[in-house]
Structures are given as C-alpha cells and as structure tokens.
Backbone as CSV, one residue per row, in Angstrom:
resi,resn,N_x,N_y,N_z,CA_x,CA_y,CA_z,C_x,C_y,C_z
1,UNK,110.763,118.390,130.775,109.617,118.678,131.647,109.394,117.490,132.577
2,UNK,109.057,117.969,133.697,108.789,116.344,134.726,107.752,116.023,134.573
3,UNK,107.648,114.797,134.476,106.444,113.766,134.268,105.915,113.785,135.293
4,UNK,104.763,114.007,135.326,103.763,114.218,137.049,102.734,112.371,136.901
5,UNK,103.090,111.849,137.903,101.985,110.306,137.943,100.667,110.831,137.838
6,UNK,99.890,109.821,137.874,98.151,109.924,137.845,97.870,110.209,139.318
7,UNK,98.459,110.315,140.350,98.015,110.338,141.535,98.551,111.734,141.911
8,UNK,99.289,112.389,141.680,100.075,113.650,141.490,98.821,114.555,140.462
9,UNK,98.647,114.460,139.556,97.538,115.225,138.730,95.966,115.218,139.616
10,UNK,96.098,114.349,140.675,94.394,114.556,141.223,94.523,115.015,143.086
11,UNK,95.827,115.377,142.606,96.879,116.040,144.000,94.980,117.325,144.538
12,UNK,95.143,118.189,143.389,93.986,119.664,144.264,92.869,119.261,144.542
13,UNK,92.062,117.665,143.712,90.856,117.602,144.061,91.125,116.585,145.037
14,UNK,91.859,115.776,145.796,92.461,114.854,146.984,92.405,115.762,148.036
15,UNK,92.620,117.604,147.801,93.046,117.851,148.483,91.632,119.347,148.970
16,UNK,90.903,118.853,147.920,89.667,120.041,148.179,89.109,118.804,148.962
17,UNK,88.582,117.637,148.566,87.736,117.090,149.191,88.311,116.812,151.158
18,UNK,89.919,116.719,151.122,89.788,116.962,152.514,89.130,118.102,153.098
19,UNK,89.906,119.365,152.692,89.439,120.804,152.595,87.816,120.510,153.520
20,UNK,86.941,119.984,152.461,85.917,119.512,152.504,85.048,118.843,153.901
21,UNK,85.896,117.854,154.232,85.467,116.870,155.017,87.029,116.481,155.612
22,UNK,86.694,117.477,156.850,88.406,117.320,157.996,88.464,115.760,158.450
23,UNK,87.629,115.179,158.565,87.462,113.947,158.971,87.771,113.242,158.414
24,UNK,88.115,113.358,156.954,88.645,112.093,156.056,89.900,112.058,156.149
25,UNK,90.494,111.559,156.312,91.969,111.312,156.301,92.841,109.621,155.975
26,UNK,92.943,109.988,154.450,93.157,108.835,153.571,94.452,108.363,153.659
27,UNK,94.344,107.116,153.805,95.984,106.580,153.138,95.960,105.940,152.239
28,UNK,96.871,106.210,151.272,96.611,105.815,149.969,97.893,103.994,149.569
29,UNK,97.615,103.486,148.750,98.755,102.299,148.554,99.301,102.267,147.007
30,UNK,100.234,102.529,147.244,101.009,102.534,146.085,102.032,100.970,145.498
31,UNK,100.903,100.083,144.160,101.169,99.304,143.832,101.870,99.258,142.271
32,UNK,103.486,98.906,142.185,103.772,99.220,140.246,103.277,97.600,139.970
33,UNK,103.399,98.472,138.198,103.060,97.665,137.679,103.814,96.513,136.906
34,UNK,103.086,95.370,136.399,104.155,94.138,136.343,104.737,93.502,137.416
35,UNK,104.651,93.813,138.575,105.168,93.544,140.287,104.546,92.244,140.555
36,UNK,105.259,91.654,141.360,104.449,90.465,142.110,105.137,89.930,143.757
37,UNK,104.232,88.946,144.504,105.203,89.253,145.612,105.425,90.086,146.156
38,UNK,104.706,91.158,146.280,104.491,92.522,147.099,105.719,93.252,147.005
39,UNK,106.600,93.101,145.509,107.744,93.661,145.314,107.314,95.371,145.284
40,UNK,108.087,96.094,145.919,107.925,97.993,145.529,107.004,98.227,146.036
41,UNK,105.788,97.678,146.958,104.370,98.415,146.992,104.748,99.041,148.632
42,UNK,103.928,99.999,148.670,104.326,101.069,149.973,103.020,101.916,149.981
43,UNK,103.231,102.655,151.135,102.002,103.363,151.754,101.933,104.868,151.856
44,UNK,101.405,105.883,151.363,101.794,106.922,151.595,100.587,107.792,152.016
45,UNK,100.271,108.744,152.396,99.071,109.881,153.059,98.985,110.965,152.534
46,UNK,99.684,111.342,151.271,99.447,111.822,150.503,99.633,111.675,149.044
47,UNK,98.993,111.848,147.929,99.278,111.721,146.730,101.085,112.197,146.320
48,UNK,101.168,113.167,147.326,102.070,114.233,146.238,103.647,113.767,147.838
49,UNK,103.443,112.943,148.026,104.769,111.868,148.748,104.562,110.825,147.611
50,UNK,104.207,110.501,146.742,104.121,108.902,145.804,106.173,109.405,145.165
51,UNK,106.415,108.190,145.059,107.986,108.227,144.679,108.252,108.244,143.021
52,UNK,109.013,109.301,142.567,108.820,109.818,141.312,110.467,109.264,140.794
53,UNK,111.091,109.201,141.719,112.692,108.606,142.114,112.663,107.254,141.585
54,UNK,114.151,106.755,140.580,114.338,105.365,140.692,113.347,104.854,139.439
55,UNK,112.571,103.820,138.977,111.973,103.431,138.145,110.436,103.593,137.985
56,UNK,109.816,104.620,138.705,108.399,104.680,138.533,108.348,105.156,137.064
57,UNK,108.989,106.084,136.664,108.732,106.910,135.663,108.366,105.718,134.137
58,UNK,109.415,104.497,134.810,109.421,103.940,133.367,108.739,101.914,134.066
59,UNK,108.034,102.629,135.112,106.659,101.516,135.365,105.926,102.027,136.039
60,UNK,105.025,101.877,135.341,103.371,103.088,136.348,103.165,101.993,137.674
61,UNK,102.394,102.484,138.570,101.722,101.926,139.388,100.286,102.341,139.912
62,UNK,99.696,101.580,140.266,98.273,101.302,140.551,98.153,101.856,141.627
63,UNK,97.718,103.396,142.089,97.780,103.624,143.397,96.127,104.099,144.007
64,UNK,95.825,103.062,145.139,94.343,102.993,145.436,94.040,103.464,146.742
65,UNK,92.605,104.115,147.614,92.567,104.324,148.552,92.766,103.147,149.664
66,UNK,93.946,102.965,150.362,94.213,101.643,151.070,92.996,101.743,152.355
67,UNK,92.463,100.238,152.087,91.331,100.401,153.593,91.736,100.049,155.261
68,UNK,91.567,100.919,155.867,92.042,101.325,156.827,91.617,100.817,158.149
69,UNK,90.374,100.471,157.670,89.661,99.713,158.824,89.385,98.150,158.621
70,UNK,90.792,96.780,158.372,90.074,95.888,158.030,89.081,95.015,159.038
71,UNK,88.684,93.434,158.122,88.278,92.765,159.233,89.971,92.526,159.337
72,UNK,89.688,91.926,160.999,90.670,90.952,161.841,90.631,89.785,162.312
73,UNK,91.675,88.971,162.390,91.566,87.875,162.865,92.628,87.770,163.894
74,UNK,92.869,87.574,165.190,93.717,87.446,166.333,94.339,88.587,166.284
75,UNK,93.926,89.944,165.787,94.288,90.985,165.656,96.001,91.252,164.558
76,UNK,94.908,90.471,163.795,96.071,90.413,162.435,95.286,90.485,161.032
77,UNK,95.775,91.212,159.940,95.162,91.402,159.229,95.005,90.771,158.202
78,UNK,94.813,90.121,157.164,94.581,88.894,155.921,93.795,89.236,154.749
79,UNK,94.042,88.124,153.959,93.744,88.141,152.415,92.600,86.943,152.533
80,UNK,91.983,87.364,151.310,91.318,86.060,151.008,91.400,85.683,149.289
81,UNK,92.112,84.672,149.287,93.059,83.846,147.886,91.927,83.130,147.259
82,UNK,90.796,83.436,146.666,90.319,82.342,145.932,90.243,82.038,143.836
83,UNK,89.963,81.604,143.719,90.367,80.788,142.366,89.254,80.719,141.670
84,UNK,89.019,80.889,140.280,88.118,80.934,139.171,88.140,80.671,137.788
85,UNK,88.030,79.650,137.921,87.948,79.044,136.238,87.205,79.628,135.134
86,UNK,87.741,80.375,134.282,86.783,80.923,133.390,86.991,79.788,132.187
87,UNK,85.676,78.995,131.776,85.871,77.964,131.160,85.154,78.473,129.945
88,UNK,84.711,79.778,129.409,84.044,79.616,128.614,83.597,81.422,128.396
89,UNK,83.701,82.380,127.308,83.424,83.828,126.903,82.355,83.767,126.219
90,UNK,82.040,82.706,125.174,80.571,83.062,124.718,80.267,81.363,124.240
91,UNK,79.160,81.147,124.912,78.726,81.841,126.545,79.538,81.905,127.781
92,UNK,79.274,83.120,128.667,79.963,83.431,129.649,79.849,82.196,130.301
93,UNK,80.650,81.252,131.246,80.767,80.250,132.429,82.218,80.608,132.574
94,UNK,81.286,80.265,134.120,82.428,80.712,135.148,82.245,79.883,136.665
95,UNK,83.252,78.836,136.921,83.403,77.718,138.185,84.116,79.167,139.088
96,UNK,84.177,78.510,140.749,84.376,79.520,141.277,84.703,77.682,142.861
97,UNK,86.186,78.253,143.001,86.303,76.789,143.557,85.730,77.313,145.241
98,UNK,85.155,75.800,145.896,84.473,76.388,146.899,85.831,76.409,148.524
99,UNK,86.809,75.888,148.080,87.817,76.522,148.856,89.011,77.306,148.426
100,UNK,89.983,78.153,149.213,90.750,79.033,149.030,92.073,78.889,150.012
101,UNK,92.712,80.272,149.970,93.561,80.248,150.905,93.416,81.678,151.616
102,UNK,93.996,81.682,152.826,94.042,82.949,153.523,95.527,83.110,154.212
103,UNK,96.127,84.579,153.537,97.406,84.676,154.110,97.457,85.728,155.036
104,UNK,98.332,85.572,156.182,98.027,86.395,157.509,99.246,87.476,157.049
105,UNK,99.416,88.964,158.227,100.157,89.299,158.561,100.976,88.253,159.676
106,UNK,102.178,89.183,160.127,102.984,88.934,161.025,102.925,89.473,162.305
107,UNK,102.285,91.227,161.677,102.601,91.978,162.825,101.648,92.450,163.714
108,UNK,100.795,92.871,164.578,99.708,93.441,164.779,98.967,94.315,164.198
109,UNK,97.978,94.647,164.312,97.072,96.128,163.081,97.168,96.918,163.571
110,UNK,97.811,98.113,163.224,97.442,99.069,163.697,96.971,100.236,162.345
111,UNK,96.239,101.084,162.769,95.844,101.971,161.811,96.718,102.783,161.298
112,UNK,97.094,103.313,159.711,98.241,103.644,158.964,98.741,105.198,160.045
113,UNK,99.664,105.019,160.516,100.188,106.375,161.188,101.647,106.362,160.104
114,UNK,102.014,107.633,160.477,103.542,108.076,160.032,104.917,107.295,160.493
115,UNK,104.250,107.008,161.802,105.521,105.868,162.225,105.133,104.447,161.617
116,UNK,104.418,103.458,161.319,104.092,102.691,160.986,103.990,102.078,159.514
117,UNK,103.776,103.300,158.317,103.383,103.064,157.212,104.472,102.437,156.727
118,UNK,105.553,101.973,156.939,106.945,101.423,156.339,107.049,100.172,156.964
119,UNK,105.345,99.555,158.110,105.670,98.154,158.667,104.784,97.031,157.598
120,UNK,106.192,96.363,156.847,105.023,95.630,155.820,104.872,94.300,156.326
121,UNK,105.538,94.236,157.148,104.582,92.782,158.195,103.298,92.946,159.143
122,UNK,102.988,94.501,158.930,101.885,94.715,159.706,100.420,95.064,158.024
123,UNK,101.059,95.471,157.088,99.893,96.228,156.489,100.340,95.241,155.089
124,UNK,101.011,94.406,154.952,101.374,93.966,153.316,101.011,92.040,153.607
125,UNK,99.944,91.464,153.347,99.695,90.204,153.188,100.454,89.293,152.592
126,UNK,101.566,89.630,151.875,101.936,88.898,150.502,102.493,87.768,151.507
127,UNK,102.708,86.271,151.326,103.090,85.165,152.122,105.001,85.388,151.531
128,UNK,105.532,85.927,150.219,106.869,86.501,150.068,107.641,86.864,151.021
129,UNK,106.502,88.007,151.326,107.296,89.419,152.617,107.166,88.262,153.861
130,UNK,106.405,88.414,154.261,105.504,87.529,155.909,106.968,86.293,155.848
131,UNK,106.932,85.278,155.588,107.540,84.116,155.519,109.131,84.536,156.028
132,UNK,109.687,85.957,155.919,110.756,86.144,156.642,111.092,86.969,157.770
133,UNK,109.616,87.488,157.960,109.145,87.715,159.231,109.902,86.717,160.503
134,UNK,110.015,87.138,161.478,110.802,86.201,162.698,109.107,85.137,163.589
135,UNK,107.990,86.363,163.482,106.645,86.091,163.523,106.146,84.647,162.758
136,UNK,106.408,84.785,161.724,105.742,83.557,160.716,105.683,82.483,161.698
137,UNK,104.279,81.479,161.225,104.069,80.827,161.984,103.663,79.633,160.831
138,UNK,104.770,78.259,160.601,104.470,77.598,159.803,103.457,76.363,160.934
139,UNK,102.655,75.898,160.759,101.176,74.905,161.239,100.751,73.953,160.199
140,UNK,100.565,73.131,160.952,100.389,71.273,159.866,98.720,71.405,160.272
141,UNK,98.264,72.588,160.997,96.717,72.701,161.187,96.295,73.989,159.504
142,UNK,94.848,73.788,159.497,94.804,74.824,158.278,94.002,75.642,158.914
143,UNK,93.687,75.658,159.960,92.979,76.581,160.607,93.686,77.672,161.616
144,UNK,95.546,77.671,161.817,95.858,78.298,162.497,97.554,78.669,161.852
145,UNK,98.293,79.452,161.759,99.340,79.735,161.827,99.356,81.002,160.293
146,UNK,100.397,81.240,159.798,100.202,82.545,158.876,99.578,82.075,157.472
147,UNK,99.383,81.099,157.435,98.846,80.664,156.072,97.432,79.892,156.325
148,UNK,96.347,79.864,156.110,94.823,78.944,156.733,94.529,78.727,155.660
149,UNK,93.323,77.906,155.476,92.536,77.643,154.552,91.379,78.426,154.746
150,UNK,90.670,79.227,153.860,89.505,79.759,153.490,88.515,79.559,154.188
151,UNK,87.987,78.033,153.964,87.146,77.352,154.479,87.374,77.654,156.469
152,UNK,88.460,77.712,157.067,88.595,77.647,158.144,88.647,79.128,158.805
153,UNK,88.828,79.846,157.999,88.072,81.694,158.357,86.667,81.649,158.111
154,UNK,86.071,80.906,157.320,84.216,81.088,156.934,83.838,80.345,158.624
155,UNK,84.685,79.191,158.944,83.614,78.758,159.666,84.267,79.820,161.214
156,UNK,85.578,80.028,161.736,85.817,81.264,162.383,84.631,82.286,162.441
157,UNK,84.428,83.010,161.192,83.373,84.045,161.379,81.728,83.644,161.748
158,UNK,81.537,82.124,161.081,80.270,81.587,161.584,79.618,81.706,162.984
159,UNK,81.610,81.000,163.916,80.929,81.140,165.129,80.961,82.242,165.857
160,UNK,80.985,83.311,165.169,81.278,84.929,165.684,79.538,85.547,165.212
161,UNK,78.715,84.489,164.394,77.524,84.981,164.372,77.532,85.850,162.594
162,UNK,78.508,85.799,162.042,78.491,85.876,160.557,77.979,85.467,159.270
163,UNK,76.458,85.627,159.062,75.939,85.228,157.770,76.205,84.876,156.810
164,UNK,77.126,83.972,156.908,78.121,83.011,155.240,77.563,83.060,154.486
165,UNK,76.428,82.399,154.506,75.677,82.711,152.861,75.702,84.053,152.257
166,UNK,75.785,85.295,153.308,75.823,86.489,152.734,77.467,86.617,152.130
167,UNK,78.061,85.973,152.754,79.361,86.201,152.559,80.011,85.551,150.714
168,UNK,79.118,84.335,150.920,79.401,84.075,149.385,78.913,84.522,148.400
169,UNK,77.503,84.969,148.487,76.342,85.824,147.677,77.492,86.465,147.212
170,UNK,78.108,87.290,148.527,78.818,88.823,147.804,80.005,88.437,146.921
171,UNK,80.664,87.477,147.294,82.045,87.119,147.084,81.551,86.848,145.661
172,UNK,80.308,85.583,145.067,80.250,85.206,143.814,79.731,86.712,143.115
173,UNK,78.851,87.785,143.461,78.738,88.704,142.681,79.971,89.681,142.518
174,UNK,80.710,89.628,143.021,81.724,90.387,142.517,82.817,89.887,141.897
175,UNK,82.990,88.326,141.846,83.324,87.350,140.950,83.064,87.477,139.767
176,UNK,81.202,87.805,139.299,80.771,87.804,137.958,81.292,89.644,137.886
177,UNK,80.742,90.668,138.414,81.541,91.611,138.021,82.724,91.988,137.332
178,UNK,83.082,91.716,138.111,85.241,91.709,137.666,85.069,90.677,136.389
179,UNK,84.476,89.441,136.048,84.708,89.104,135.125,83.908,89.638,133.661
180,UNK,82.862,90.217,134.153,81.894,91.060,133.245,83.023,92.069,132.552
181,UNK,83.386,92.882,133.380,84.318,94.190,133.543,85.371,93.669,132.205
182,UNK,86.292,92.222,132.426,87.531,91.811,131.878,87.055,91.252,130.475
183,UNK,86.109,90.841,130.195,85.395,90.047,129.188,85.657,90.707,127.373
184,UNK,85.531,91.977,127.400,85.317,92.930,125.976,86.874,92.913,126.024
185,UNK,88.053,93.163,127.277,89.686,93.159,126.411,89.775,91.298,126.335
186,UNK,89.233,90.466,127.271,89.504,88.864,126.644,89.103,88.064,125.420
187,UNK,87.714,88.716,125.260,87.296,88.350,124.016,88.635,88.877,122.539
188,UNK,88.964,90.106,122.402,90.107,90.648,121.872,91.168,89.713,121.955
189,UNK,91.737,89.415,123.252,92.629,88.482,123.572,92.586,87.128,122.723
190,UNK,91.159,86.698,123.029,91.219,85.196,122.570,90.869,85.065,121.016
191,UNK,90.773,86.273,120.607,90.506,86.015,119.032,91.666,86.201,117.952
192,UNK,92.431,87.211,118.619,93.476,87.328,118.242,94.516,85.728,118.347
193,UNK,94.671,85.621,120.013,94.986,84.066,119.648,94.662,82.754,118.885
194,UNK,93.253,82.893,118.878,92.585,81.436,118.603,91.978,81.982,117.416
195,UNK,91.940,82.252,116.540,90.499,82.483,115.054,89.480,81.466,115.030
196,UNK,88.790,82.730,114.401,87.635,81.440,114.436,87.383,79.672,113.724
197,UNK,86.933,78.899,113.718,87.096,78.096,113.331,88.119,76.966,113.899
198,UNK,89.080,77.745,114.588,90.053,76.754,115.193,89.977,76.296,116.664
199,UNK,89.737,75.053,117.048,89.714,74.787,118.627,90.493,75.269,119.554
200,UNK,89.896,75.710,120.564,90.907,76.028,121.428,91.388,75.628,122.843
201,UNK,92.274,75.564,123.508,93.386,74.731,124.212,91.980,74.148,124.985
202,UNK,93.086,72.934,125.723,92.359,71.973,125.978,92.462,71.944,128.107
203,UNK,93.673,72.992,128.333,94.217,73.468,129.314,93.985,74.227,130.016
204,UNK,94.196,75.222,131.158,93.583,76.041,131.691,95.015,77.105,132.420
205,UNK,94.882,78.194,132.471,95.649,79.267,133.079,95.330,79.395,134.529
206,UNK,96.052,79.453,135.782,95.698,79.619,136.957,96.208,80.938,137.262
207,UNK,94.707,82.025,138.001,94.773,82.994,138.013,95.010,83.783,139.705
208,UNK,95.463,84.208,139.819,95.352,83.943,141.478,94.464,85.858,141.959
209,UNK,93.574,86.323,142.479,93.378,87.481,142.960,92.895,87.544,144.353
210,UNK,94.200,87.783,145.382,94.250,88.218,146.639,92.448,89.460,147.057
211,UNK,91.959,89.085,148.146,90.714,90.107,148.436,90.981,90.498,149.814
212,UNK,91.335,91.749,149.820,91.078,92.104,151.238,89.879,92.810,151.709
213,UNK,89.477,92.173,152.884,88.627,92.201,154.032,87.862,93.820,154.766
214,UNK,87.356,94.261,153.797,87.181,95.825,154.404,85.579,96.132,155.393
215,UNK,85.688,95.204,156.479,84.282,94.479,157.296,84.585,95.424,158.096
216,UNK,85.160,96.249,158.760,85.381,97.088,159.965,85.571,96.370,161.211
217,UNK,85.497,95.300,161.416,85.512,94.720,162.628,86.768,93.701,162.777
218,UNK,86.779,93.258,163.859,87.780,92.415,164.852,87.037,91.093,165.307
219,UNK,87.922,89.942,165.241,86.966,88.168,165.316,88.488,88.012,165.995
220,UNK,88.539,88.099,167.732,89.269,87.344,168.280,89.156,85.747,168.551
C-alpha cells in the first residue's frame, strides 16, 4: 500500500479552504528531517506535488505554510540567527545574547511563481547554498554584504522609523514560548541523562534557530 505524507492526508481540507477563499493561494516549504544546510528543502503549491520519490518515505519532513510576503532588505530576503542559553529547567532561566547574525539571499524576491520556486538563491537563506552563488558578497563591513550582523539590520530598520523595542519585546516572547513549548520533552531529556542527585555538566550546547522575517514590507 503507498504511504501517503502528512501533507498529502490534509490534501481535501488544503483544498476546501481554497475552494473557500479564491484569494488564498499558498506555497507551501518542504523541509526533511535530520537535514541541515538547507540540504533537500524545496517549494511546492500544492500539498499533493510534495516528493514521495527517492528517500522521503524513510525521512519525514517538516512541511510549513512558506511566508510569502517577507520583510526586505535591498530587495533581498534574510534570516535572523540569534542564540540562547538555556542555563537552567527548574527554575526556568534563559540568557538571550543581545547580538546575532543575519544571512542574506543572493537573488532578488520575487513572490513564489511556478517559474521561480526551484530559485534557492532567491527563497533559501542557508549561508551553505548562498556562498556558491556567483552573487555572494564576502564584506570586512558587518553591516553590508551576504552575511551582517543583527545588530546592523536593528539599527537599518531604526532609521526606516521601526520600533526596536517592539522588535525585541516580540523576539524575547517568542524566545520564552518555544522554550516553554520544548521544556516537558527536555526535562525527560535531562533526567534521563543526569539523575537526580548527580551534578550536571559544567558546559554548554550551542543551539542555532534561523527566524524569518514575515513584516510584509521592503527597507531599501
């Protein structure tokens, strides 16, 4: 019998809610799992195009509504790389470093069409893919070329009239979220490793989670 993915089984209600609302018209991103380096991930516009061919069957992937409208920067699209020390499960603490990184595309934005969805220097951030781009732009500045510093997009959007403080508010609450969310399988994690009674490491794991930018707008 063929194995149908999770994105394939929600194929009629993907496809009532267009039914629904002609105006929606989704593109979806198809990420496997265990991947890194933007290895296998691709774009598709419908559930029931996801690739069933080759090794999906025997590695799932994470496939999400891709956002379509990001922010921009020089009419290129980016990540925002920042870092979080979880130093502590009970009690919850959690550092949250106050700079990052930001990795660019190569290619210009354009919105996911049929000719386009296969340009991963235009729609795939990973600095892997980009870096062999002919585009890449290596800079001894951190404020300009395919790789920036964090700090040098906050103050970019500042002078575009961008409420930073709102910007970190949001960034640290969805920081504690996601770590709220991860907390009940880590606690599991760390007990199983560490029992009680016994100290534990003295070291730290570096975690890296890419954020893309779903502001609707353009910061030439």
């Amino acid at each position: 019998m063929e194995r149908k993915s999770w994105a394939q089984q929600r194929l009629p209600s993907v496809q009532m809610v267009k039914d629904g609302d002609p105006s929606w018209k989704p593109t979806f991103i198809v990420k496997p799992d265990s991947g890194c380096q933007g290895d296998g991930i691709y774009l598709i516009k419908d559930p029931s195009d996801i690739r069933l061919s080759g090794t999906l069957q025997s590695r799932p992937a994470v496939v999400q509504e891709y956002i379509c409208k990001p922010l921009l920067i020089d009419k290129l699209k980016f990540d925002i790389r920042l870092y979080v020390l979880l130093k502590s499960l009970e009690p919850l603490e959690i550092y949250i470093a106050k700079d990052g990184l930001s990795r660019f595309c190569t290619e210009p934005y354009q919105e996911p069409n049929p000719k386009n969805l296969h340009h991963i220097f235009m729609h795939l951030t990973n600095y892997s893919l980009n870096v062999h781009s002919g585009n890449f732009v290596h800079s001894d500045s951190t404020s300009t070329g395919s790789k920036r510093t964090f700090s040098s997009i906050l103050y970019r959007l500042s002078s575009k009239g961008v409420d930073i403080k709102k910007v970190w508010s949001d960034i640290i609450s969805l920081v504690i979220k996601t770590v709220i969310a991860l907390t009940p399988q880590l606690k599991v994690f760390h007990q199983s490793d560490i029992p009680a009674g016994r100290p534990g490491p003295t070291c730290f794991q570096g975690e890296q989670r890419p954020e893309k930018t779903p502001l609707g707008t353009a910061i030439q």
